[in-house]
C-alpha positions as CSV (number, residue, x, y, z in Angstrom):
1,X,-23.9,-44.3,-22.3
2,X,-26.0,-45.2,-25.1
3,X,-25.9,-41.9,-27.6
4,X,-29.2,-44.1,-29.7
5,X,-32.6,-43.5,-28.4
6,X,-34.7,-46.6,-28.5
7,X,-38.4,-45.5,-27.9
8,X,-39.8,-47.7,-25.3
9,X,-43.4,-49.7,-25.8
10,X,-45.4,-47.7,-23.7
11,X,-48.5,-49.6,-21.7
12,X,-51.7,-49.1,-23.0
13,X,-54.5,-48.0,-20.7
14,X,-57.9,-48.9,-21.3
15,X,-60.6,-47.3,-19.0
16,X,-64.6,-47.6,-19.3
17,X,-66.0,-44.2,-17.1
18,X,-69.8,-43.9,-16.0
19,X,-71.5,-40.9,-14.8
20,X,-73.9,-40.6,-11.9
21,X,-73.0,-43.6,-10.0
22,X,-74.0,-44.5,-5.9
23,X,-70.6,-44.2,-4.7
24,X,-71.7,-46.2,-1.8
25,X,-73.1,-49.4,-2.9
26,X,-70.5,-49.6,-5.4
27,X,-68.0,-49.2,-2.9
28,X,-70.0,-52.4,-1.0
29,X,-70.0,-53.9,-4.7
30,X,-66.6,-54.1,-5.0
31,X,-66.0,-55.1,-1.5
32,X,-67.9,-58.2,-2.3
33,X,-65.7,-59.0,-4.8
34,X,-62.9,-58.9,-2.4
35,X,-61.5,-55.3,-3.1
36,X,-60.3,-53.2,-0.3
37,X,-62.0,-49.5,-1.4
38,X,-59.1,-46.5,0.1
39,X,-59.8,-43.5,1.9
40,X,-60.5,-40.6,-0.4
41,X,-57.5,-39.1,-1.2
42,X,-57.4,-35.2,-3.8
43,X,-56.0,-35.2,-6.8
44,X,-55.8,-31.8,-8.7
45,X,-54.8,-31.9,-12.2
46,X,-53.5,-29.1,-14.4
47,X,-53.9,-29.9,-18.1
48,X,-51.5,-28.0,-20.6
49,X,-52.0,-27.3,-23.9
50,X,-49.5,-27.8,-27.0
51,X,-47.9,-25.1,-28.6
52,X,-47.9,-26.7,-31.9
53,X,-50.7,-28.5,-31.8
54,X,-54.4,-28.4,-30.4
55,X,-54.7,-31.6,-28.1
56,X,-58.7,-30.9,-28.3
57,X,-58.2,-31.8,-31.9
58,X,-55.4,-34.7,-31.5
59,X,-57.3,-36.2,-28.3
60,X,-54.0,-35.7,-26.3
61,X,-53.8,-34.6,-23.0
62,X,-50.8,-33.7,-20.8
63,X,-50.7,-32.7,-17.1
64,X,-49.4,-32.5,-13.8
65,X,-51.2,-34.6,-11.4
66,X,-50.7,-33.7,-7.5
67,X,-52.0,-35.8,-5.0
68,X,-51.1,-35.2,-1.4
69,X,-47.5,-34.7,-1.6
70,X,-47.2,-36.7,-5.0
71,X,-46.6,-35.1,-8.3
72,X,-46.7,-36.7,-11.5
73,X,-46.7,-35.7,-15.3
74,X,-49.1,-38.0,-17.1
75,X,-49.0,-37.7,-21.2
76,X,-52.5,-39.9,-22.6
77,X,-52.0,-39.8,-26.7
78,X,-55.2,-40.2,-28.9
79,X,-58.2,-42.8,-28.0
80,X,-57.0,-45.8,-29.8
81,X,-60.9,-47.3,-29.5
82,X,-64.5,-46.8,-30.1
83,X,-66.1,-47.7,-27.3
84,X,-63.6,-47.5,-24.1
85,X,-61.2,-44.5,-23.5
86,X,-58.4,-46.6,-24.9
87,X,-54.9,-44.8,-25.3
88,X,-51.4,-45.2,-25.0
89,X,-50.0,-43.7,-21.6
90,X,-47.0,-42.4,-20.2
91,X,-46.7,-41.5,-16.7
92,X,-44.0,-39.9,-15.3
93,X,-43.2,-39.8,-11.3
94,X,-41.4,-36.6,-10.1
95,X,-40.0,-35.8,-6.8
96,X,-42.7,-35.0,-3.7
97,X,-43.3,-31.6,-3.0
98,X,-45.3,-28.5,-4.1
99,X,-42.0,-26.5,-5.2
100,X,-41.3,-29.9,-7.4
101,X,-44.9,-28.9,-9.0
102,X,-44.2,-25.2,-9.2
103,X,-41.0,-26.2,-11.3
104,X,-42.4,-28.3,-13.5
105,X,-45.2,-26.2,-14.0
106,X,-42.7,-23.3,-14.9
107,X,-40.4,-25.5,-17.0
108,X,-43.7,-26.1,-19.0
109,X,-44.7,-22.8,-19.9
110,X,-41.3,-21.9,-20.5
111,X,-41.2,-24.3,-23.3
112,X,-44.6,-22.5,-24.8
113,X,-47.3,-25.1,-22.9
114,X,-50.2,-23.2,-21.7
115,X,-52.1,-24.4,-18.7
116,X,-55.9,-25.0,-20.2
117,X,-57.9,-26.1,-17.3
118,X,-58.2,-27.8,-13.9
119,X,-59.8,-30.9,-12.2
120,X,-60.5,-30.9,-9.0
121,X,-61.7,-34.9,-7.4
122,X,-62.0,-37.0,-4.4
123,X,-60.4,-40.6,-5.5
124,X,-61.2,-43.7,-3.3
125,X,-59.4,-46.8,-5.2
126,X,-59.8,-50.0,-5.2
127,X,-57.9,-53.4,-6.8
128,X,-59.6,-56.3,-7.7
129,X,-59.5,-59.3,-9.3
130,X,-61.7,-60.2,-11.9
131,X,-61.2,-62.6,-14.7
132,X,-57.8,-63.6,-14.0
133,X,-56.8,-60.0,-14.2
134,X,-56.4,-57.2,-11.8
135,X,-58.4,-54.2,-12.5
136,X,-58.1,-50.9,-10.8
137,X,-61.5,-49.0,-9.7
138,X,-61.8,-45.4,-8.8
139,X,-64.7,-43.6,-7.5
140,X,-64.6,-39.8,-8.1
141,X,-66.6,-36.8,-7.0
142,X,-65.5,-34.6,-9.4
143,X,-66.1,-31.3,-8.8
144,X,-68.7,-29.3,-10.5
145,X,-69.6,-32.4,-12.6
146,X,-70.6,-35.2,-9.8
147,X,-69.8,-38.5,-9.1
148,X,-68.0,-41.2,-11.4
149,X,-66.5,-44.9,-11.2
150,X,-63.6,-45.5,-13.6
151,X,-62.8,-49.3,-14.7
152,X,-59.2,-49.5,-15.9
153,X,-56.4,-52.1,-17.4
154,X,-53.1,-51.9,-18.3
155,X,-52.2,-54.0,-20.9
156,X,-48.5,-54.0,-22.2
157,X,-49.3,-54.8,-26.6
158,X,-51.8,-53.5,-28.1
159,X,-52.8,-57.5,-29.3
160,X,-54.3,-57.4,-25.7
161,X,-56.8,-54.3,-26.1
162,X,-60.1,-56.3,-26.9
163,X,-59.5,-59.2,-24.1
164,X,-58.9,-56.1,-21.8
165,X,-62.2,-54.3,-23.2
166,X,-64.2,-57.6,-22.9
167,X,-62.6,-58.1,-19.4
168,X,-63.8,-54.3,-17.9
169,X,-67.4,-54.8,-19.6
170,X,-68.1,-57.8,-18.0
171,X,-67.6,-56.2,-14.9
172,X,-68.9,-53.2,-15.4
173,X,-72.6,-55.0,-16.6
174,X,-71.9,-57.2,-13.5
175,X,-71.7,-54.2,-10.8
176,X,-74.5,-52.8,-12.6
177,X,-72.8,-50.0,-14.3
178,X,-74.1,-48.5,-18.0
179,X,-73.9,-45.0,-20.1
180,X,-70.2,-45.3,-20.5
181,X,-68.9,-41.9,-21.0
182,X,-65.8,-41.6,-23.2
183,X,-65.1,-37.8,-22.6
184,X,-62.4,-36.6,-20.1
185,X,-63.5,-34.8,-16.8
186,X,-61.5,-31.6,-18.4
187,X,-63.8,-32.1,-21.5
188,X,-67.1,-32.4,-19.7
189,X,-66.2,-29.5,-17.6
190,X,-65.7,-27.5,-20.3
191,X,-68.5,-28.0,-22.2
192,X,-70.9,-27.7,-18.8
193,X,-71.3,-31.4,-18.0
């Protein structure tokens, strides 16, 4: 075994969110442009907060994501971007199970994290390709702030950020999408939408 850690290039995630969107007809959108929308699945999120640090001041968020029997623990460093919700992500997969939650949830508060807030949302994906890419969709009812579509890339250098950016515009002026909204769902909830 390897006794050197090598840090790995982590994928960059860049995501354009609007507010107050027809679910519906952009659901019939996208399925014009050959997407397959999913059944609305929950996702519940618990976001922790640093014990060192203020991730409302760093832009950082980490949680545990549970949806259906899925958990996973995704870390988003600091928007990277002024105009899309660009940031570095790491997402780690755990085990299936509410006890595999639990632990984690303990493990993290052990270490000093403190949970800060929850997300509840209905999630209906969709893939798609546009522009020789393949973009991932997601409509949300988030509750207690409404309804949302997320646009979102994953681009493995940071050389491919704008060409990603220019990529999820385009589409997002092409379903008819505007008022891109760069706070999280945690954020908007806690400052009342």
């Amino acid at each position: 075994m390897n006794s050197e850690y090598e840090p790995v290039d982590n994928e960059y995630e860049v995501e354009q969110k609007f507010p107050a969107v027809d679910l519906t007809a952009l659901s019939e959108r996208l399925s014009g442009l050959g997407a397959t929308v999913g059944r609305p699945q929950l996702e519940v999120d618990l976001y922790f907060g640093h014990p060192a640090r203020d991730f409302a001041q760093t832009d950082e968020a980490l949680r545990i994501r549970r949806r259906g029997e899925s958990v996973f623990v995704p870390y988003k460093g600091p928007k990277i971007d002024k105009t899309t919700k660009t940031r570095r992500e790491i997402d780690l997969p755990l085990p299936p199970g509410e006890a595999t939650a639990e632990a984690c949830h303990g493990m993290l508060v052990a270490l000093g994290f403190r949970p800060v807030g929850e997300v509840r949302k209905s999630r209906r994906k969709a893939a798609l390709p546009w522009q020789e890419r393949r973009i991932e969709a997601s409509l949300d009812d988030v509750d207690g702030l409404g309804t949302f579509a997320e646009l979102e890339l994953v681009v493995d250098t940071s050389s491919e950020i704008e060409e990603a950016r220019n990529c999820l515009l385009a589409l997002a002026e092409w379903l008819g999408l505007s008022g891109s909204e760069r706070r999280g769902y945690l954020q908007l909830l806690q400052e009342g939408g």
